[in-house]
Every structure is written in structure tokens, then in C-alpha cells.
Kinemage of the C-alpha trace (Angstrom):
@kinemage 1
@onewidth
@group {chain A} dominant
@subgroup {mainchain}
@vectorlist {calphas} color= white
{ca unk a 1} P 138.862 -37.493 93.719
{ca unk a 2} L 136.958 -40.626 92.618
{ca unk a 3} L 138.368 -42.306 89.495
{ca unk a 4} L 136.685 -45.206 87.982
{ca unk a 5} L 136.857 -47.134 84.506
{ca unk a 6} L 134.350 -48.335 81.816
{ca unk a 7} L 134.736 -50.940 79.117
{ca unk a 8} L 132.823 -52.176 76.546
{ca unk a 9} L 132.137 -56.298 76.392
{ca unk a 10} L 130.696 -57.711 73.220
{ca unk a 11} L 133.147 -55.813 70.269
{ca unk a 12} L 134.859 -59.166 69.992
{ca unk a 13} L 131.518 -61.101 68.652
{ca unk a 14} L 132.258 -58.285 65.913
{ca unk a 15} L 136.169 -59.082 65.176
{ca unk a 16} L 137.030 -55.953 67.153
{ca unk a 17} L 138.944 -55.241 70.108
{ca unk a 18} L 137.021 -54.131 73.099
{ca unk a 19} L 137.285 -50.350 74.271
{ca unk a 20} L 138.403 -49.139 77.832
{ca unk a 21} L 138.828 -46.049 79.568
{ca unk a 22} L 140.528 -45.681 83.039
{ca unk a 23} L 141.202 -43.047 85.536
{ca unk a 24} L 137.785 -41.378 84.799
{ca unk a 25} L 136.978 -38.704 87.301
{ca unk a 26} L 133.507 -40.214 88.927
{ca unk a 27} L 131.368 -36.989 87.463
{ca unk a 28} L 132.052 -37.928 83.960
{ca unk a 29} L 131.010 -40.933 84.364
{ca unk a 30} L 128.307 -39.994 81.840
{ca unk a 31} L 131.065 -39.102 79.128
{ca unk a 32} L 133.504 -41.977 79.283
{ca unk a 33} L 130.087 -44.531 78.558
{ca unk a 34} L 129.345 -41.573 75.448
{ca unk a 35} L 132.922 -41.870 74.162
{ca unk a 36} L 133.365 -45.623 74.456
{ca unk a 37} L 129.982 -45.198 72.406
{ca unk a 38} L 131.479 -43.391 69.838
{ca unk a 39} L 134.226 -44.925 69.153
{ca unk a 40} L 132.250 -48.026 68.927
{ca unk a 41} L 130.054 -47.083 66.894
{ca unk a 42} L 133.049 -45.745 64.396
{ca unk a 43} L 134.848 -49.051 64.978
{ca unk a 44} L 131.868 -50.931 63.890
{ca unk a 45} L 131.420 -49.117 60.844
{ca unk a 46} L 134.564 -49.409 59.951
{ca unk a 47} L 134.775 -52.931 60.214
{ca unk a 48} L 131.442 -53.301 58.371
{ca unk a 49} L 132.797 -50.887 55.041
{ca unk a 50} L 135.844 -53.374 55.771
{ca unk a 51} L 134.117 -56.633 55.115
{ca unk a 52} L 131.970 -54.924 52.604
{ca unk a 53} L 134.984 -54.624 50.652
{ca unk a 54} L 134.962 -58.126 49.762
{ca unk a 55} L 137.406 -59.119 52.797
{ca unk a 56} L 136.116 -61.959 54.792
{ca unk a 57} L 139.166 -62.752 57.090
{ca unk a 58} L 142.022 -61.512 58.337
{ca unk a 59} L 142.970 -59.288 60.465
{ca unk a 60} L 142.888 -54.731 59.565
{ca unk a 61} L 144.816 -52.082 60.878
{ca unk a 62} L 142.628 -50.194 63.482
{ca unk a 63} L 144.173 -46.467 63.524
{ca unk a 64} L 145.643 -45.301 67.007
{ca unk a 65} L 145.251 -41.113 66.571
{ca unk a 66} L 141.278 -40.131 65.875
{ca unk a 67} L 138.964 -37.629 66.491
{ca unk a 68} L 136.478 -39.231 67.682
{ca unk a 69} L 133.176 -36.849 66.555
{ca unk a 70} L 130.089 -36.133 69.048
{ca unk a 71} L 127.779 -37.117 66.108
{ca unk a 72} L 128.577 -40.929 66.214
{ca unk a 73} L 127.069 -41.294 69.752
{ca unk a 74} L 123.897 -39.700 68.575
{ca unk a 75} L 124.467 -42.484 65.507
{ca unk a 76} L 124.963 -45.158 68.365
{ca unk a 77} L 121.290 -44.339 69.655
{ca unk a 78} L 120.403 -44.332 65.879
{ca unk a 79} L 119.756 -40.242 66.452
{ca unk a 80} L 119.416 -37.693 64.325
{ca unk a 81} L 123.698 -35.977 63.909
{ca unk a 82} L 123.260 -32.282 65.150
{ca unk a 83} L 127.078 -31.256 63.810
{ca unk a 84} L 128.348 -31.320 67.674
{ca unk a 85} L 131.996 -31.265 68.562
{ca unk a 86} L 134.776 -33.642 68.224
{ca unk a 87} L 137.500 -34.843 70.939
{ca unk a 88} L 140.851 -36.064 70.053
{ca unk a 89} L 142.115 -39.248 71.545
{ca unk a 90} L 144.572 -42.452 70.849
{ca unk a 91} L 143.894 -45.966 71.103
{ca unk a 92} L 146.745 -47.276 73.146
{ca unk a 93} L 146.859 -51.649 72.901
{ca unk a 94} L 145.628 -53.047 76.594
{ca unk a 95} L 144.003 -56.310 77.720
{ca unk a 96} L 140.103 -56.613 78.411
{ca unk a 97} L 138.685 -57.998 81.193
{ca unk a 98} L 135.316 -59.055 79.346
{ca unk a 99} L 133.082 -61.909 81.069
{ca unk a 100} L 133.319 -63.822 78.097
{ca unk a 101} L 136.932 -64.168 77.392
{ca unk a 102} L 138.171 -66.537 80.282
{ca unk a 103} L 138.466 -69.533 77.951
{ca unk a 104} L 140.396 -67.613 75.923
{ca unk a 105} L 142.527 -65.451 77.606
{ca unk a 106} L 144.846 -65.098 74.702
{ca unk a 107} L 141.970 -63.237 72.849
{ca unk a 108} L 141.738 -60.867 75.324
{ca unk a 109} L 142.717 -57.472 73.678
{ca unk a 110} L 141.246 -54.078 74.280
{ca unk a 111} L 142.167 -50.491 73.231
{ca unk a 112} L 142.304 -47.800 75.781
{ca unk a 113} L 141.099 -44.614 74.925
{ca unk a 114} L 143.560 -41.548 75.958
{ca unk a 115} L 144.001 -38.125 74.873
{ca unk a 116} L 146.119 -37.304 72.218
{ca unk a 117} L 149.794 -36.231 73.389
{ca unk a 118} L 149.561 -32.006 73.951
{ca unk a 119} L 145.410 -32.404 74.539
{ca unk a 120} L 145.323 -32.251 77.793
{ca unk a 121} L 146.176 -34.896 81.139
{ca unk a 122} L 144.097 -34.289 84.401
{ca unk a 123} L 141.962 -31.867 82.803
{ca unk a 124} L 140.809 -33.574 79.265
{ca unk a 125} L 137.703 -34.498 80.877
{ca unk a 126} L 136.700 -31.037 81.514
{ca unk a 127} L 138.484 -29.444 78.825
{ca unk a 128} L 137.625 -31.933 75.833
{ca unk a 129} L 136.126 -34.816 76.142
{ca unk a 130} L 133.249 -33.169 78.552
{ca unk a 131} L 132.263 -30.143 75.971
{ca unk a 132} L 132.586 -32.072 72.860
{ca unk a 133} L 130.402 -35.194 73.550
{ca unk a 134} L 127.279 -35.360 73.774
{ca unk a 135} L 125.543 -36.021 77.916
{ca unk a 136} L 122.517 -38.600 76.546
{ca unk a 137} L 121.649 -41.688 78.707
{ca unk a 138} L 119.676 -42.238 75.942
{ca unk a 139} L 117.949 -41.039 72.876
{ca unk a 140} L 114.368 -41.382 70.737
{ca unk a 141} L 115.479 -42.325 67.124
{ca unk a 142} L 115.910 -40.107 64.199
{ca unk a 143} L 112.423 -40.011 62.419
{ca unk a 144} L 112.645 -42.330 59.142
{ca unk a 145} L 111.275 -41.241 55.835
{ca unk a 146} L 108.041 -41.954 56.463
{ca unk a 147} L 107.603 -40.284 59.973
């Protein structure tokens, strides 16, 4: 079976790490991109409540066990949350191989999303992360108060 990977590039601009999953089988393709979503769009608001806090540098602990829920990819597209499912995964430390880090390859840190320990191994693609996110290549926005 076909395995490929999918990172993000671009988390760093933010002061976050960027996001990689490996090993993907080739038909959920679709669902690594939607998690990688998720969990940056949960990183990112994190990291904004963060700095909202009054903290301007520095450096935060970034938890490694989540459950990563269906509803922030819809929030990613800036969609409407529909109370979907959830998928359990850890962030494991790994390095990122983002176009913009060659000058400095020291900066190069990514997390790699795997499934929790007991959630699953070749199957968590079919068995949780496949069912519990959401399969959008895209979606319209959630109408605003005024639509």
C-alpha cells in the first residue's frame, strides 16, 4: 500500500512548531491535510490566548496527548462547528523540512502527529482519524450576524 506524508510550512512565522504526519495510507490523503488542519488551527489559538495573556516572549509548553476535535477544521475554513467527532493523537518532537528553514536549520522543529498509545496502529486511519474528521477540501464560511 501507498504511504505518503504531509506537513504544514508557515507555523513558525507564528512561534509554533510545524505539524507532520507520516506513513499515511495514500486514500486518506484527504484526512491527514484535515488533521494537520486541526491541530493547527488549535495550536494557533492557543498561542494567540497565550500572548493575549500579557506574554510577549518566551517559549510555552505545547501539550503532547490531545483530542484533536472535528470542529476545529470546520473553524480552520472559518465554518460553521456541527458537534462532529474527535480523534485522539500525540505530538511526538521531529524535525521539519519547511522551504524556509535552510538558513536556519537549528530552528527546524516539527511535531508529528500519532495516535495515542492503545488507539489504534495500521488501522487508526480507518478506525479514528477517518470517521471523526471531517472530508472538506474546502468550505463556504459560517454566515456572520448580518447574513
Amino acid at each position: 500500500m501507498t504511504r505518503v506524508r504531509a506537513e504544514t510550512a508557515g507555523l513558525h512565522r507564528f512561534g509554533l512548531p510545524e505539524l507532520v504526519v507520516r506513513g499515511v495510507p495514500y486514500g486518506h490523503m484527504l484526512t491527514a491535510a484535515n488533521l494537520l488542519r486541526g491541530l493547527s488551527y488549535r495550536l494557533f489559538a492557543e498561542q494567540r490566548e497565550w500572548l493575549g495573556g500579557g506574554r510577549r516572549a518566551g517559549e510555552r509548553e505545547i501539550l503532547a496527548r490531545r483530542i484533536l476535535d472535528g470542529d476545529d477544521v470546520l473553524r480552520f475554513w472559518g465554518a460553521r462547528p456541527d458537534g462532529g467527532g474527535s480523534v485522539p493523537v500525540r505530538l511526538a518532537r521531529g524535525v521539519a523540512e519547511c522551504p524556509e528553514y535552510p538558513e536556519r536549520p537549528e530552528r527546524a522543529v516539527a511535531l508529528e502527529a500519532l495516535p495515542l498509545p492503545g488507539h489504534g496502529g495500521r488501522d487508526w486511519w480507518d478506525e479514528w482519524a477517518g470517521p471523526a474528521l471531517p472530508t472538506l477540501a474546502r468550505a463556504d464560511p459560517a454566515p456572520g450576524p448580518s447574513n
